[in-house]
N, C-alpha and C positions, 0 to 999 in steps of 0.2 A: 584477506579475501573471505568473504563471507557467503553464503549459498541463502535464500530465499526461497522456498514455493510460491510461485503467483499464479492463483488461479488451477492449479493443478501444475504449472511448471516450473521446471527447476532452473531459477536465473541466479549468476553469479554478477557481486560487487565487491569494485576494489575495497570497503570501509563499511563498517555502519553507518548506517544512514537514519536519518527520519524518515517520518509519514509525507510529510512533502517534499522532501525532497525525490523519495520516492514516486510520490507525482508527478511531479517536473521531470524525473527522468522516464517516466512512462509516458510525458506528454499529456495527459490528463488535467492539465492544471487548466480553472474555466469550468470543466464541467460540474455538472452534478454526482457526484460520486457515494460511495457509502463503502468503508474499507472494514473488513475485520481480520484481526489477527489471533491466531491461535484459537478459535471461537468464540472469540469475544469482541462485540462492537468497539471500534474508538470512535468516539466523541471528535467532533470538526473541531472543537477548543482543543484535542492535544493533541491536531499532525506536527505541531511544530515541535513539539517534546518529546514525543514519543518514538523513541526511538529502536529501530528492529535489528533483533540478533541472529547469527548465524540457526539455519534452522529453523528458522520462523516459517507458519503457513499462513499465506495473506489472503485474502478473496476478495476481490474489488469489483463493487458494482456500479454500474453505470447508469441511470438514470434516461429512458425513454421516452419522449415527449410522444402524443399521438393518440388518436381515438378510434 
């Protein structure tokens, strides 16, 4: 079991996971997103490798369309 910050909140998973998979289980997947971890940008080339550890603080943003 591992604990995550998203966003300010404190969510728990059975495993480590990736960045997309992550996605996928936030539902997310489709959008325009921009995720960072620990205060650092990840790159859209490594949701699929990058993978988050217990105690990780994520911030996911999501992309606006609209004038």
């Amino acid at each position: 079991m591992i604990q995550l910050i998203i966003n300010g909140q404190a969510q728990q998973f059975e495993s480590p996971l990736t960045v997309i998979q992550l996605i996928d289980r936030l539902a997310l997947q489709g959008k325009r997103i921009a995720i960072e971890r620990n205060g650092e940008i990840v790159p859209r080339s490594q949701f699929r490798e990058q993978i988050l550890n217990h105690g990780d603080h994520i911030e996911v943003v999501v992309a606006v369309g609209g004038g």
